[in-house]
C-alpha positions as a printed NumPy array, in Angstrom:
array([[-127.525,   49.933,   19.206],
       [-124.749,   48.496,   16.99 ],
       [-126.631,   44.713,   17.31 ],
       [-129.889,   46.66 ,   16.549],
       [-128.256,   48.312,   13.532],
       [-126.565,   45.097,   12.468],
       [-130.24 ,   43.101,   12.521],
       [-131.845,   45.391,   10.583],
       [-128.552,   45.719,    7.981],
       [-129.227,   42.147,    7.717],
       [-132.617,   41.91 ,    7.341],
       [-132.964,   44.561,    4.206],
       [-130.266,   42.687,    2.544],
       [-131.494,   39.071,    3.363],
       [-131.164,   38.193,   -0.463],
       [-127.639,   38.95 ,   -0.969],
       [-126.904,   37.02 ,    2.451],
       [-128.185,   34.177,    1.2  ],
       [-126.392,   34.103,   -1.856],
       [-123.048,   35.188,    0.308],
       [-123.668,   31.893,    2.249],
       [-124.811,   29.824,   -0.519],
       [-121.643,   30.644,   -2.255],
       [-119.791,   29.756,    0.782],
       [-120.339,   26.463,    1.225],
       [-119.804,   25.888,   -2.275],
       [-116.561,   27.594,   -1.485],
       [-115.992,   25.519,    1.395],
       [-116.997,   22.72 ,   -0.976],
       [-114.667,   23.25 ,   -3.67 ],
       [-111.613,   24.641,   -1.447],
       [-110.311,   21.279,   -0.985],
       [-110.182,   20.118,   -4.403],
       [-108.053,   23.67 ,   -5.686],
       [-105.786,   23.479,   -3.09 ],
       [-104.938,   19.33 ,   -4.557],
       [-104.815,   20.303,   -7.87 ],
       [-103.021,   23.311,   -7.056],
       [-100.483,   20.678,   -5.287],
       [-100.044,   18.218,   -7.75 ],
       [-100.249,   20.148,  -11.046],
       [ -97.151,   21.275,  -12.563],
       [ -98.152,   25.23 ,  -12.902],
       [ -98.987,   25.453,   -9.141],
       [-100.778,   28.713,   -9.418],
       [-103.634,   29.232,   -7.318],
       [-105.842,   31.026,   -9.962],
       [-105.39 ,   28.315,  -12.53 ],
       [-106.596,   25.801,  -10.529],
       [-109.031,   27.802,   -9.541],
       [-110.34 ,   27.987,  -13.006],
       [-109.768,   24.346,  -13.754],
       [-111.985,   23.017,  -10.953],
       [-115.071,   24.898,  -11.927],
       [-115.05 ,   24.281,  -15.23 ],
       [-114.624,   20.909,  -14.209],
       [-117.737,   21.58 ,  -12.391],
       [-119.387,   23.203,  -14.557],
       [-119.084,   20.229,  -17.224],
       [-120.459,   17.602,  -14.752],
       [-123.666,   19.963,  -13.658],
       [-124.234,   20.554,  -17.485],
       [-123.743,   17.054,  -17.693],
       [-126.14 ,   16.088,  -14.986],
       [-128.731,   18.552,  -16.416],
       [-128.166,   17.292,  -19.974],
       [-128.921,   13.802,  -18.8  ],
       [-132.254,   14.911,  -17.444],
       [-133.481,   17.58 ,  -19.637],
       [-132.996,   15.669,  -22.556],
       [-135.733,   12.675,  -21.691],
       [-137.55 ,   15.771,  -20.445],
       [-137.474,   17.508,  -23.591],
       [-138.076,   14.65 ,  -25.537],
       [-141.476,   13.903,  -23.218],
       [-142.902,   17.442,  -23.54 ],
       [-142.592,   17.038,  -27.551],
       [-144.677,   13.933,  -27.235],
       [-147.016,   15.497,  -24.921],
       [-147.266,   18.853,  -27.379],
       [-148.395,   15.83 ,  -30.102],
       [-150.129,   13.598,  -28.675],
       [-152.292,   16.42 ,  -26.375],
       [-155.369,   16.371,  -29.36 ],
       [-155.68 ,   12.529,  -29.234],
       [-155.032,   12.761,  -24.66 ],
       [-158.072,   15.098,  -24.343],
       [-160.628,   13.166,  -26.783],
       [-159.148,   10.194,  -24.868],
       [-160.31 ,   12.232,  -21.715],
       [-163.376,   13.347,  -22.935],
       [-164.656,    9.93 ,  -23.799],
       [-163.762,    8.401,  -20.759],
       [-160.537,    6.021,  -22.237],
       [-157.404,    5.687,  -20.827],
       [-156.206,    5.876,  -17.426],
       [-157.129,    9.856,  -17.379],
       [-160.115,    9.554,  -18.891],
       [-160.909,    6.776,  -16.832],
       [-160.599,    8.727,  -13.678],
       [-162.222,   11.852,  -15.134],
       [-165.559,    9.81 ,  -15.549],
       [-165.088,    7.548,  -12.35 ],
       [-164.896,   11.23 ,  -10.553],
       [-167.656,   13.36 ,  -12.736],
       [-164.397,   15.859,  -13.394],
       [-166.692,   16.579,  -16.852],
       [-169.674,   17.61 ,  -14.988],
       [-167.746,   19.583,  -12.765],
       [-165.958,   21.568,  -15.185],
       [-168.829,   22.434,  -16.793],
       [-170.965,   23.857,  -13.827],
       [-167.658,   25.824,  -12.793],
       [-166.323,   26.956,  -16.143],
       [-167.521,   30.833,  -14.973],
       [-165.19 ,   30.431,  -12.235],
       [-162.107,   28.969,  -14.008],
       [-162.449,   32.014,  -16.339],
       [-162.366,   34.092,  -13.644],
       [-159.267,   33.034,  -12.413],
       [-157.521,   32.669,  -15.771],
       [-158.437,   36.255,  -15.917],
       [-156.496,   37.172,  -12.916],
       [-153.391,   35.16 ,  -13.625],
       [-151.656,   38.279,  -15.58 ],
       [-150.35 ,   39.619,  -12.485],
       [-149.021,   36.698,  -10.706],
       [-147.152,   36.027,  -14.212],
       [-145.185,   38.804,  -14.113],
       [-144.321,   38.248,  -10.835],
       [-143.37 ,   34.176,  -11.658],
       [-141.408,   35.859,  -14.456],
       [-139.366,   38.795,  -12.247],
       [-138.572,   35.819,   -9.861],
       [-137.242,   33.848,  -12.786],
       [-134.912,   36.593,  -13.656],
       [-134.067,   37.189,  -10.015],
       [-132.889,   33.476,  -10.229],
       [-130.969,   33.48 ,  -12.816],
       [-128.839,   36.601,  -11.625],
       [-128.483,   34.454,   -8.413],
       [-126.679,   31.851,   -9.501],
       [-124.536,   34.162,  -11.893],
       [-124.074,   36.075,   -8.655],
       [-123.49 ,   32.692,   -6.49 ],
       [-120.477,   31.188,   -8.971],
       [-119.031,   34.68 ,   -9.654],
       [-118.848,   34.916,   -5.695],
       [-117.976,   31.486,   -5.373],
       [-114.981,   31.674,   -7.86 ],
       [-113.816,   34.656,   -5.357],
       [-114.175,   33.147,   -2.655],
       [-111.962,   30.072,   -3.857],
       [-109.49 ,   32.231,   -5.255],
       [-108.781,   34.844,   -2.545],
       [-109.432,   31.66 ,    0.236],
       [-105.735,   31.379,    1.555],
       [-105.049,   35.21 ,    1.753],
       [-108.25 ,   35.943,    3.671],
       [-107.605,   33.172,    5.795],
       [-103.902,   34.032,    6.457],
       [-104.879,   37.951,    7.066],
       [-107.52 ,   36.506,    9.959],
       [-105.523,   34.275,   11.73 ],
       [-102.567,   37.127,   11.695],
       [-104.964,   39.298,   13.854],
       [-104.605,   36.355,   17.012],
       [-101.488,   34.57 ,   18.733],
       [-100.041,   31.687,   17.798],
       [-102.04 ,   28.998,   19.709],
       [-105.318,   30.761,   19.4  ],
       [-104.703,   30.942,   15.801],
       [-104.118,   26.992,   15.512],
       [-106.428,   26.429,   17.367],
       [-109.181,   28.435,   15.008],
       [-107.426,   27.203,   11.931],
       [-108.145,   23.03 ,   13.6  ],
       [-111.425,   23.868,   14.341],
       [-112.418,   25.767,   10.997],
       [-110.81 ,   22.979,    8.783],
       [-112.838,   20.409,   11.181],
       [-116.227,   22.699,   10.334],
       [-114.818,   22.335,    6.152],
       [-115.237,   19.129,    6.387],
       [-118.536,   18.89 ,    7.908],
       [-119.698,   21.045,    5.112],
       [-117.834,   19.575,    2.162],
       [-118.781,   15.998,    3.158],
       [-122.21 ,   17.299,    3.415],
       [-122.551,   18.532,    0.177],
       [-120.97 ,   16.42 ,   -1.852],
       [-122.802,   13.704,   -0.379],
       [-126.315,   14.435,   -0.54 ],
       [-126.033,   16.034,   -4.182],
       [-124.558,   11.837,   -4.455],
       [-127.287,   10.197,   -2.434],
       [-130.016,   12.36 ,   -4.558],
       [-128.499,   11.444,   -7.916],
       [-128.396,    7.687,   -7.29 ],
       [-132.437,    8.5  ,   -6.026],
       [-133.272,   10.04 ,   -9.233],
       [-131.364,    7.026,  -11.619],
       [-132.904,    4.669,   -9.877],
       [-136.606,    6.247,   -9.553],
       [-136.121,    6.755,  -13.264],
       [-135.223,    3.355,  -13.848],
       [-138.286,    1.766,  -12.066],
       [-140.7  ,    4.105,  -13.61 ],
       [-139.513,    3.616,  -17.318],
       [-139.955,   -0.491,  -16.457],
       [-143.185,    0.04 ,  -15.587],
       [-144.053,    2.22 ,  -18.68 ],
       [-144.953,    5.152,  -16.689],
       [-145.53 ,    8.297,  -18.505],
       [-142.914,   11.606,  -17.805],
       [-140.566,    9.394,  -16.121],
       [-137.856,   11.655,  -16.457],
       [-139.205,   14.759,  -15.422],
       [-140.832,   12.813,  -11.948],
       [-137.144,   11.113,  -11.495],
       [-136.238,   15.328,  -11.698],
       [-138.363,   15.916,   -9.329],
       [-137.895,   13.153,   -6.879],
       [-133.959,   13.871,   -7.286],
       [-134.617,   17.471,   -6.511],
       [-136.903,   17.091,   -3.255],
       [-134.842,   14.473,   -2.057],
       [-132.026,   16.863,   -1.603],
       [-134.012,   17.931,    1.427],
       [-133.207,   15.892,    4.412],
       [-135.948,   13.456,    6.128],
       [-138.885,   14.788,    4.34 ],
       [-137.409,   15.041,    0.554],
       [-137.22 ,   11.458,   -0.202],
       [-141.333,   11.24 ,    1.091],
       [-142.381,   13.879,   -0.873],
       [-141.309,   12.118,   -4.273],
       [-142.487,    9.002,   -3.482],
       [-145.837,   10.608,   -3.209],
       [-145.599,   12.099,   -6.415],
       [-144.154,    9.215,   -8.251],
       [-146.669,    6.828,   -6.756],
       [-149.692,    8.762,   -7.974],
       [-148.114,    8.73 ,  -11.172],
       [-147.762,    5.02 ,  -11.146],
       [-151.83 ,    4.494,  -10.18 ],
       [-152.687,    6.555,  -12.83 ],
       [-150.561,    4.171,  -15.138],
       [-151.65 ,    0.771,  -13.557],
       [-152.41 ,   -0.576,  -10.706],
       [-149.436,   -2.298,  -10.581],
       [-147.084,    0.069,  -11.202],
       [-148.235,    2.227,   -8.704],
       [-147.61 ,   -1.212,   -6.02 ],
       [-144.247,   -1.706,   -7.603],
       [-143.491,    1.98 ,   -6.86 ],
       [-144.283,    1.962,   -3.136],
       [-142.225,   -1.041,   -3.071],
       [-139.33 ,    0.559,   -4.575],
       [-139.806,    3.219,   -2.711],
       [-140.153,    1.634,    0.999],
       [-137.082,   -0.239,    0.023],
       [-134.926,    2.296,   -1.163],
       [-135.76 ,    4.458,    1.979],
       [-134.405,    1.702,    4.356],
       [-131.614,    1.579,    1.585],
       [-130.955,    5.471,    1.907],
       [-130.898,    5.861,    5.521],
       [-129.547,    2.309,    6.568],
       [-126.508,    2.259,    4.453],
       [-125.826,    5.077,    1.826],
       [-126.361,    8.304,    4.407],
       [-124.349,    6.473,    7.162],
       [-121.451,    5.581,    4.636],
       [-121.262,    8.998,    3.638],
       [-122.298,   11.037,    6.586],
       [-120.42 ,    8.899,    9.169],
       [-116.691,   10.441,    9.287],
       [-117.936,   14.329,    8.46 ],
       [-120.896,   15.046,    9.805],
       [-121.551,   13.279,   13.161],
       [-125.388,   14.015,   14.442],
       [-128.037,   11.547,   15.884],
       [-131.139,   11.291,   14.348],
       [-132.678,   13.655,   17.103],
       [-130.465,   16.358,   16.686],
       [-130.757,   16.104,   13.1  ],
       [-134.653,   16.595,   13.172],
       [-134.951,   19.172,   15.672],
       [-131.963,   21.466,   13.727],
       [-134.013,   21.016,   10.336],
       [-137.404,   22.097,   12.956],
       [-135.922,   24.746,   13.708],
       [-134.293,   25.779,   10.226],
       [-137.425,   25.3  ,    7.985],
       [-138.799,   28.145,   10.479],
       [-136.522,   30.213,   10.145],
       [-135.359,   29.835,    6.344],
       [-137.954,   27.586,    4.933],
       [-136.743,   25.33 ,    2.479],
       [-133.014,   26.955,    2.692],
       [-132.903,   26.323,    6.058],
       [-133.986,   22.691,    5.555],
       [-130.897,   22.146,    3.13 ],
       [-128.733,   24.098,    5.647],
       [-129.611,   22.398,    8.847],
       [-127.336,   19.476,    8.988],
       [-124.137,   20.825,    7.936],
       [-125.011,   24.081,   10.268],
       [-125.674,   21.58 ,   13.42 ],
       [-122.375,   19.89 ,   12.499],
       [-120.538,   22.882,   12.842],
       [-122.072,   24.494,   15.844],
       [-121.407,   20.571,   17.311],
       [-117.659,   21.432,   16.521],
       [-117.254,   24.746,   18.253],
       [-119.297,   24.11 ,   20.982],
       [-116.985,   20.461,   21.958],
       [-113.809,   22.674,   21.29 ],
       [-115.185,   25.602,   23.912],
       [-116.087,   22.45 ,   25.877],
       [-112.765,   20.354,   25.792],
       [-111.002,   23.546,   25.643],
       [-112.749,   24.917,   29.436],
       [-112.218,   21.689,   30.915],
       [-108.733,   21.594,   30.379],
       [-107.72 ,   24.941,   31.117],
       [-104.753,   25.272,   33.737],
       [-105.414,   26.683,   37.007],
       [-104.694,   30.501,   36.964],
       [-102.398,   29.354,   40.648],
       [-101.806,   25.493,   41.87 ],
       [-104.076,   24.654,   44.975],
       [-103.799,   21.869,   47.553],
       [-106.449,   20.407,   49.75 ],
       [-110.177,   20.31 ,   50.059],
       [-110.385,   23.928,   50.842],
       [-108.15 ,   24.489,   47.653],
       [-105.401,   26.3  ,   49.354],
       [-102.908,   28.216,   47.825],
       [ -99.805,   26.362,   47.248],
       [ -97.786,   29.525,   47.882],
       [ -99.106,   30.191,   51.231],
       [ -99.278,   26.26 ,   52.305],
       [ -95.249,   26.529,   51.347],
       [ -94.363,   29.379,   53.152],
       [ -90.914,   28.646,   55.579],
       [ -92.146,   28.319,   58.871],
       [ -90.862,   30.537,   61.627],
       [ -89.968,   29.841,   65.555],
       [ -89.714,   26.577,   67.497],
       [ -92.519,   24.502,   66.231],
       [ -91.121,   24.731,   62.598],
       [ -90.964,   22.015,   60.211],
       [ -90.729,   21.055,   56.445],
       [ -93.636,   21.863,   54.643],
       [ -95.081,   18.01 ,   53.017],
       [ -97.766,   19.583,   51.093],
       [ -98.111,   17.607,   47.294],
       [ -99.306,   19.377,   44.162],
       [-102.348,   17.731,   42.47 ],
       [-100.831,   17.589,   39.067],
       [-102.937,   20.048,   36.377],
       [-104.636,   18.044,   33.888],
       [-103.593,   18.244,   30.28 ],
       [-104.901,   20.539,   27.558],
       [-107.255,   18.211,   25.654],
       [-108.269,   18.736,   22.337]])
């Protein structure tokens, strides 16, 4: 009854759990770098540092979303003044739209559907609002998310300290080894792919404003974005990107693939195993069936949340492992029949005594 109540407790508040664990593995994430600054800064309080971090953070993510909104910005202006001039282009069959709207009778098309297209913009009130109630149930997310985050961080070593009280000594070491092994996991995680997907974005951005292909900031957004998702992300930008290269030129849209089948073998040859090779510890298998299994169960949450998850479940289930193995016998035994040493000792009584020769088989160690 109480794991019945528990699911459905769980269920009817499944948006506030995500944004409890999204917030802590940024937590997790930014734990480590509080508790250095708290170390090696002359104020040593725990709140200050606290508060130094994320606006630390803070200034880099406004600094990574300055560096692509503003191409972005500056793209949508042209489109807003050039978009006269792009649909006569269109309509008379010049430039590389126009060239595919006539190569593909789009024109004709449009024309025999245009009923149906008002139709549908008729409908579209309704789905607005909702697009717009989601927008506003984003943007109390992430307030919610950092506000929790920032708590988290803050109140970290007294939670911690309060949870390991409530266990013995050992057992409490033992959770605090394997919960700062599982930090790690996710902090390495993190902090690498939001790396891996930057450097993808730069240097999509940088092969697509070479070529001269249009929006190349908001598809290096994109790409940078998607790629954030393991296995699939970095394919699902290419795609994009390349069709925006074909529509260009011919030859951008080669040059594109090229980048892009390069900078996959780049990606998962040398940049993921650099980074991902001393935190978080999966083969490629396990990897793709733990993302298999998360995308049906969280969709594209669960995609982001596979690896580190895996890692961490990898932890605790080798510690249960190594710990099992290594456990002491409850009593010493001898023999193949795995007598008890006590009885196998006992002083032997009447004529036919003699000293017992039995030999302990020496426990094995506790292994970590």
């Amino acid at each position: 009854m109480a794991t019945l109540l528990l699911y459905y407790l769980v269920r009817a508040t499944s948006q506030v759990m995500t944004w409890i664990l999204i917030a802590g593995f940024f937590a997790v994430a930014l734990n480590p770098a509080v508790t250095w600054v708290q170390r090696r800064a002359a104020f040593g309080k725990r709140w200050l540092a606290t508060l130094l971090v994320f606006v630390v953070a803070l200034v880099l993510l406004g600094g990574l979303v300055t560096l692509f909104v503003v191409p972005l910005v500056h793209e949508g202006t042209q489109v807003a003044a050039n978009l006269p001039k792009i649909v006569d282009d269109a309509r008379a069959g010049r430039g590389p739209v126009g060239g595919l709207i006539d190569r593909f009778n789009l024109v004709e098309y449009a024309q025999k559907n245009a009923a149906r297209f008002r139709e549908y913009a008729g409908r579209l009130g309704a789905p607005t609002l909702t697009i717009l109630r989601g927008a506003a149930t984003s943007v109390a997310g992430i307030v919610t998310i950092f506000v929790l985050s920032y708590l988290m961080v803050l109140e970290a070593p007294k939670a911690v300290g309060g949870f390991l009280a409530l266990f013995d000594q050992q057992r409490a070491e033992r959770i605090r080894r394997v919960g700062h092994d599982c930090a790690r996991t996710i902090t390495g995680y993190i902090t690498g792919n939001l790396l891996i997907s930057v450097i993808c974005g730069a240097l999509t951005y940088a092969v697509l404003a070479i070529m001269g292909v249009p929006y190349a900031g908001l598809i290096a957004l994109f790409v940078g974005l998607v790629d954030l998702i393991p296995l699939v992300g970095a394919t699902l930008g290419a795609i994009v990107a390349t069709l925006a290269g074909f529509v260009e030129s011919t030859t951008a849209g080669i040059v594109v693939i090229v980048f892009f089948v390069l900078y996959q073998q780049l990606e998962n040859h040398l940049l993921q195993p650099v980074i991902f090779a001393r935190t978080v510890q999966l083969n490629p298998l396990t990897v793709l069936i733990a993302i298999l299994i998360a995308v049906e169960l969280a969709g594209i949450l669960g995609a982001l949340l596979a690896i580190p998850v895996a890692g961490i479940i990898q932890i605790i289930a080798r510690d249960i492992w190594d710990t099992r193995r290594g456990r002491l016998k409850p009593e010493p035994t001898v023999g193949e029949d795995q007598a008890l040493i006590a009885d196998t000792t006992a002083a032997p009584t009447g004529a036919d005594a003699r000293p017992a020769t039995t030999t302990a088989t020496p426990a094995r160690p506790l292994t970590r």
